[in-house]
C-alpha positions as CSV (number, residue, x, y, z in Angstrom):
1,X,13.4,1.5,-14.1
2,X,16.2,-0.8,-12.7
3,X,19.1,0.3,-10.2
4,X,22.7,-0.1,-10.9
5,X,25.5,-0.9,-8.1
6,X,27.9,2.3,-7.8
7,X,30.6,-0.4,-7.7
8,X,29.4,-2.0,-11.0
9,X,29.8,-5.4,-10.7
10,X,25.9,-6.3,-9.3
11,X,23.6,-7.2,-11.5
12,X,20.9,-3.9,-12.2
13,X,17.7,-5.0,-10.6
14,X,14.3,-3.5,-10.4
15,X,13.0,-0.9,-7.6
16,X,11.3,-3.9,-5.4
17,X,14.5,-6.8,-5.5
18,X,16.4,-3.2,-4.1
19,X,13.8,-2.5,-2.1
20,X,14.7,-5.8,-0.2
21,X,18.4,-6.5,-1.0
22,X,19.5,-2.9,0.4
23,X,23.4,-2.7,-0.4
24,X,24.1,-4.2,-3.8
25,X,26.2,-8.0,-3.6
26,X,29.0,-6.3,-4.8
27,X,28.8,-4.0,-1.8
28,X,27.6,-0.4,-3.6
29,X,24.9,1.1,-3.3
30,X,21.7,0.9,-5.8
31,X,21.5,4.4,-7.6
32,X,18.9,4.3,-10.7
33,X,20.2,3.6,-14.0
34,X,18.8,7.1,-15.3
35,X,17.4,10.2,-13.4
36,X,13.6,10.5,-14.2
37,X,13.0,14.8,-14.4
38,X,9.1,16.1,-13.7
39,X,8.8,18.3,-16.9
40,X,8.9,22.2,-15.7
41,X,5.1,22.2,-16.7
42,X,4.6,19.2,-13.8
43,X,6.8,21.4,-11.3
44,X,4.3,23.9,-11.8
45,X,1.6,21.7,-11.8
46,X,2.6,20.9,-8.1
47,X,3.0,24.2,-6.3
48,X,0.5,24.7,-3.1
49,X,-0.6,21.1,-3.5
50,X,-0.3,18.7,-0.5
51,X,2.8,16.8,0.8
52,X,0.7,13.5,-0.5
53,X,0.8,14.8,-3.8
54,X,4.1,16.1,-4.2
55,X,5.6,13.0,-2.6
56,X,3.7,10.7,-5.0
57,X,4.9,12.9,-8.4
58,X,8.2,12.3,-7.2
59,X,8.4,8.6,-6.3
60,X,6.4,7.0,-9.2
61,X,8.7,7.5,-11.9
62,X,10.9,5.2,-9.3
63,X,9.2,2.3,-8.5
64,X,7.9,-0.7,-10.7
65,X,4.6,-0.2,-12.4
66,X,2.8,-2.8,-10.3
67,X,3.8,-0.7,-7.2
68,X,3.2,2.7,-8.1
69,X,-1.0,1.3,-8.8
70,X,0.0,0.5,-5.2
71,X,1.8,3.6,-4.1
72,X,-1.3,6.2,-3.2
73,X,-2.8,4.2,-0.9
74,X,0.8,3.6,0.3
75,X,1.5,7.1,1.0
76,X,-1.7,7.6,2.2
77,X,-1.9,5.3,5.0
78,X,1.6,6.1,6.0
79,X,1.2,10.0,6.6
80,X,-2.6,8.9,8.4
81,X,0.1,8.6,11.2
82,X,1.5,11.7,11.1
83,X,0.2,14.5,13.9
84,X,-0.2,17.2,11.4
85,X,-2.3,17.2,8.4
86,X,-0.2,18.7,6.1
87,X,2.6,15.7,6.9
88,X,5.2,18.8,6.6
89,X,4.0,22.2,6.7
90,X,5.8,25.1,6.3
91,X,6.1,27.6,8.8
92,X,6.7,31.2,7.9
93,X,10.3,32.8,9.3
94,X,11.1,36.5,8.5
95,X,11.4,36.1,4.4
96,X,12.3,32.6,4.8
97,X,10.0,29.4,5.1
98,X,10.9,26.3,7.6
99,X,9.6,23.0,6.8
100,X,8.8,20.9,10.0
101,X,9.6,17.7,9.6
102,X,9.1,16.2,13.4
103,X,5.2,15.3,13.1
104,X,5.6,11.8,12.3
105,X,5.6,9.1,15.3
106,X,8.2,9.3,16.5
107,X,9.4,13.2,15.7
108,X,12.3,12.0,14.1
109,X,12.6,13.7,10.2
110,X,13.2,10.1,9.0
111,X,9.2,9.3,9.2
112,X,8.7,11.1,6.3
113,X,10.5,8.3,4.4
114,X,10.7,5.0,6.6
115,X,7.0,4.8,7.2
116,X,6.3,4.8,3.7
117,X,9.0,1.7,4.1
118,X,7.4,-0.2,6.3
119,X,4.6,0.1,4.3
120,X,6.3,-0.9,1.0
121,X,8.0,-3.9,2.6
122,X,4.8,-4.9,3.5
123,X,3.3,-4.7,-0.2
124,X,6.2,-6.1,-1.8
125,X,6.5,-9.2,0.6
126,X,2.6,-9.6,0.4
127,X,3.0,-10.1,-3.3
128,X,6.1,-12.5,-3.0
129,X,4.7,-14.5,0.2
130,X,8.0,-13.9,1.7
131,X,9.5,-12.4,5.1
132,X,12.4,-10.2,5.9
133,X,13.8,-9.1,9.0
134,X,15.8,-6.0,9.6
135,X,19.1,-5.6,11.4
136,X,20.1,-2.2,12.3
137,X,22.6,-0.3,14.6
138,X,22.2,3.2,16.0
139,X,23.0,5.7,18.8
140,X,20.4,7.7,17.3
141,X,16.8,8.0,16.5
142,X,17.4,6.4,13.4
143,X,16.1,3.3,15.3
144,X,13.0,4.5,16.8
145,X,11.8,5.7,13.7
146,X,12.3,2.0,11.8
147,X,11.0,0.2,14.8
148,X,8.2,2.4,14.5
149,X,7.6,2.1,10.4
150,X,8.3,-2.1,10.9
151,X,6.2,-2.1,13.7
152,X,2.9,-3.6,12.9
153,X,3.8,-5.2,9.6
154,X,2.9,-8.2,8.9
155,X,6.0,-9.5,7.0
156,X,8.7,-8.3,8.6
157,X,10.6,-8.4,11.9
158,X,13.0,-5.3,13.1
159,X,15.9,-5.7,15.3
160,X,18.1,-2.3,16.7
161,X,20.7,-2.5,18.7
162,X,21.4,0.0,20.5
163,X,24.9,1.2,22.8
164,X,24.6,0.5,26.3
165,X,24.0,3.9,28.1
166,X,24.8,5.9,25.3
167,X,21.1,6.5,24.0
168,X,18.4,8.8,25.7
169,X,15.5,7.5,27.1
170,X,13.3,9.0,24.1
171,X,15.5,7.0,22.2
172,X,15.4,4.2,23.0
Protein backbone atom coordinates (compact mmCIF):
# COMPACT_ATOMS: atom_id res chain seq x y z
CA UNK A 1 0.00 0.00 0.00
CA UNK A 2 1.67 3.47 -0.47
CA UNK A 3 -0.14 7.00 0.04
CA UNK A 4 -0.35 9.61 -2.56
CA UNK A 5 -0.24 13.58 -1.79
CA UNK A 6 -3.82 15.06 -2.63
CA UNK A 7 -1.65 17.86 -4.28
CA UNK A 8 0.34 15.37 -6.46
CA UNK A 9 3.61 16.45 -6.54
CA UNK A 10 5.04 14.26 -3.28
CA UNK A 11 6.54 11.27 -3.89
CA UNK A 12 3.80 8.15 -2.82
CA UNK A 13 5.43 6.57 0.25
CA UNK A 14 4.50 3.58 2.31
CA UNK A 15 2.01 3.65 5.45
CA UNK A 16 5.21 4.04 8.11
CA UNK A 17 7.39 7.11 6.14
CA UNK A 18 3.46 8.74 6.38
CA UNK A 19 3.20 7.56 9.56
CA UNK A 20 6.12 9.99 10.54
CA UNK A 21 6.12 12.74 7.78
CA UNK A 22 2.36 13.63 8.49
CA UNK A 23 1.46 16.37 5.66
CA UNK A 24 3.04 15.37 2.42
CA UNK A 25 6.36 17.89 1.27
CA UNK A 26 4.25 19.20 -1.20
CA UNK A 27 1.88 20.30 1.55
CA UNK A 28 -1.34 17.67 0.85
CA UNK A 29 -2.34 15.32 2.72
CA UNK A 30 -1.41 11.42 2.31
CA UNK A 31 -4.71 9.63 1.09
CA UNK A 32 -3.98 5.80 -0.11
CA UNK A 33 -3.32 5.13 -3.57
CA UNK A 34 -6.39 2.66 -3.70
CA UNK A 35 -9.28 2.03 -1.17
CA UNK A 36 -8.84 -1.57 0.25
CA UNK A 37 -12.97 -3.06 0.65
CA UNK A 38 -13.56 -6.03 3.42
CA UNK A 39 -15.50 -8.47 1.04
CA UNK A 40 -19.39 -8.47 2.14
CA UNK A 41 -18.61 -12.08 3.42
CA UNK A 42 -15.71 -10.37 5.93
CA UNK A 43 -18.43 -7.56 6.93
CA UNK A 44 -20.48 -10.39 8.03
CA UNK A 45 -17.79 -12.19 9.39
CA UNK A 46 -17.43 -9.21 11.97
CA UNK A 47 -20.80 -8.48 13.38
CA UNK A 48 -21.02 -8.87 17.39
CA UNK A 49 -17.24 -9.35 17.51
CA UNK A 50 -15.19 -6.95 19.68
CA UNK A 51 -13.91 -3.37 19.06
CA UNK A 52 -10.25 -5.15 18.91
CA UNK A 53 -11.35 -7.21 16.16
CA UNK A 54 -13.24 -4.89 14.09
CA UNK A 55 -10.50 -2.25 14.43
CA UNK A 56 -7.78 -4.73 13.40
CA UNK A 57 -9.99 -5.98 9.98
CA UNK A 58 -10.03 -2.51 9.19
CA UNK A 59 -6.50 -1.16 9.55
CA UNK A 60 -4.37 -4.12 8.19
CA UNK A 61 -5.10 -3.78 4.70
CA UNK A 62 -3.49 -0.15 5.51
CA UNK A 63 -0.30 -0.60 6.98
CA UNK A 64 2.94 -2.26 5.75
CA UNK A 65 3.21 -6.01 6.12
CA UNK A 66 5.92 -5.81 8.78
CA UNK A 67 3.52 -3.71 10.87
CA UNK A 68 0.32 -5.33 10.61
CA UNK A 69 2.51 -8.85 12.29
CA UNK A 70 2.89 -5.96 14.72
CA UNK A 71 -0.54 -4.46 14.80
CA UNK A 72 -2.58 -6.96 17.42
CA UNK A 73 -0.42 -6.52 19.99
CA UNK A 74 -0.56 -2.79 19.04
CA UNK A 75 -4.16 -2.50 19.41
CA UNK A 76 -4.18 -4.55 22.19
CA UNK A 77 -2.04 -2.73 24.52
CA UNK A 78 -3.50 0.48 23.43
CA UNK A 79 -7.36 -0.29 24.40
CA UNK A 80 -5.69 -2.14 27.92
CA UNK A 81 -6.00 1.68 28.77
CA UNK A 82 -9.27 2.15 28.08
CA UNK A 83 -11.97 2.11 31.23
CA UNK A 84 -14.42 -0.12 29.50
CA UNK A 85 -13.85 -3.50 28.17
CA UNK A 86 -15.55 -3.28 25.17
CA UNK A 87 -13.22 -0.01 24.16
CA UNK A 88 -16.70 1.39 22.59
CA UNK A 89 -19.80 -0.16 23.57
CA UNK A 90 -22.94 0.55 22.34
CA UNK A 91 -25.59 1.70 24.46
CA UNK A 92 -29.25 1.00 23.52
CA UNK A 93 -31.51 4.36 22.81
CA UNK A 94 -35.22 3.93 21.84
CA UNK A 95 -34.64 1.99 18.34
CA UNK A 96 -31.41 3.62 17.96
CA UNK A 97 -27.93 2.49 19.32
CA UNK A 98 -25.19 5.18 20.72
CA UNK A 99 -21.63 4.30 20.55
CA UNK A 100 -19.63 5.79 23.63
CA UNK A 101 -16.62 6.86 22.69
CA UNK A 102 -15.26 8.79 26.06
CA UNK A 103 -13.70 5.58 27.85
CA UNK A 104 -10.24 6.17 26.81
CA UNK A 105 -7.75 8.32 29.22
CA UNK A 106 -8.54 11.04 28.73
CA UNK A 107 -12.53 10.80 27.61
CA UNK A 108 -11.82 12.54 24.67
CA UNK A 109 -13.30 10.36 21.30
CA UNK A 110 -9.76 10.91 19.82
CA UNK A 111 -8.25 7.83 22.15
CA UNK A 112 -9.80 5.53 20.05
CA UNK A 113 -7.23 6.48 17.38
CA UNK A 114 -4.19 8.46 18.89
CA UNK A 115 -3.35 5.79 21.47
CA UNK A 116 -2.98 3.28 18.88
CA UNK A 117 -0.48 6.32 17.56
CA UNK A 118 1.59 6.60 20.21
CA UNK A 119 1.84 3.14 20.07
CA UNK A 120 2.73 2.87 16.32
CA UNK A 121 5.26 5.71 16.60
CA UNK A 122 6.84 3.77 19.01
CA UNK A 123 7.10 0.46 16.81
CA UNK A 124 8.10 2.24 13.78
CA UNK A 125 10.89 4.34 15.51
CA UNK A 126 12.02 1.16 17.46
CA UNK A 127 12.66 -0.46 14.05
CA UNK A 128 14.42 2.70 12.51
CA UNK A 129 16.44 3.69 15.89
CA UNK A 130 15.18 7.12 15.35
CA UNK A 131 13.23 9.92 17.39
CA UNK A 132 10.42 12.29 16.63
CA UNK A 133 8.98 14.90 18.47
CA UNK A 134 5.55 16.30 17.99
CA UNK A 135 4.36 19.85 17.77
CA UNK A 136 0.87 20.54 18.16
CA UNK A 137 -1.60 23.53 18.83
CA UNK A 138 -5.06 23.36 20.37
CA UNK A 139 -7.81 25.06 22.41
CA UNK A 140 -9.26 21.74 22.63
CA UNK A 141 -8.86 18.32 23.97
CA UNK A 142 -7.17 17.37 21.04
CA UNK A 143 -3.97 17.90 23.11
CA UNK A 144 -4.77 16.01 26.14
CA UNK A 145 -5.48 13.16 24.27
CA UNK A 146 -1.82 13.19 22.24
CA UNK A 147 -0.03 14.03 25.33
CA UNK A 148 -1.61 11.22 26.75
CA UNK A 149 -1.03 8.54 23.60
CA UNK A 150 2.95 10.14 23.42
CA UNK A 151 3.20 9.95 26.92
CA UNK A 152 5.33 7.17 28.01
CA UNK A 153 6.96 6.35 24.72
CA UNK A 154 10.07 5.76 24.43
CA UNK A 155 10.90 7.55 21.04
CA UNK A 156 9.07 10.42 21.02
CA UNK A 157 8.63 13.76 22.66
CA UNK A 158 5.11 15.83 22.56
CA UNK A 159 4.85 19.46 22.77
CA UNK A 160 1.06 21.39 22.86
CA UNK A 161 0.66 24.60 23.14
CA UNK A 162 -2.09 25.69 24.45
CA UNK A 163 -4.08 29.60 24.43
CA UNK A 164 -3.53 31.41 27.47
CA UNK A 165 -6.86 31.26 29.51
CA UNK A 166 -8.79 30.01 26.88
CA UNK A 167 -8.59 26.20 27.75
CA UNK A 168 -10.42 24.51 30.81
CA UNK A 169 -8.78 23.13 33.56
CA UNK A 170 -9.58 19.36 32.27
CA UNK A 171 -7.98 20.50 29.39
CA UNK A 172 -5.26 21.45 29.97
Amino acid sequence: MRYLSTRGTAAPLPFDDVLLEGLARDGGLYVPEAWPCLSPDAIADLAGKPYRDVALAVMTPFVTPGLADALPAIVDDAYATFRHPDVAPLKPLGDLHLMELFHGPTLAFKDVAMQVLGRLFDHVLEARDERVTVIGATSGDTGSAAIEAVRGRARATIFILHPHGRTSEVQR
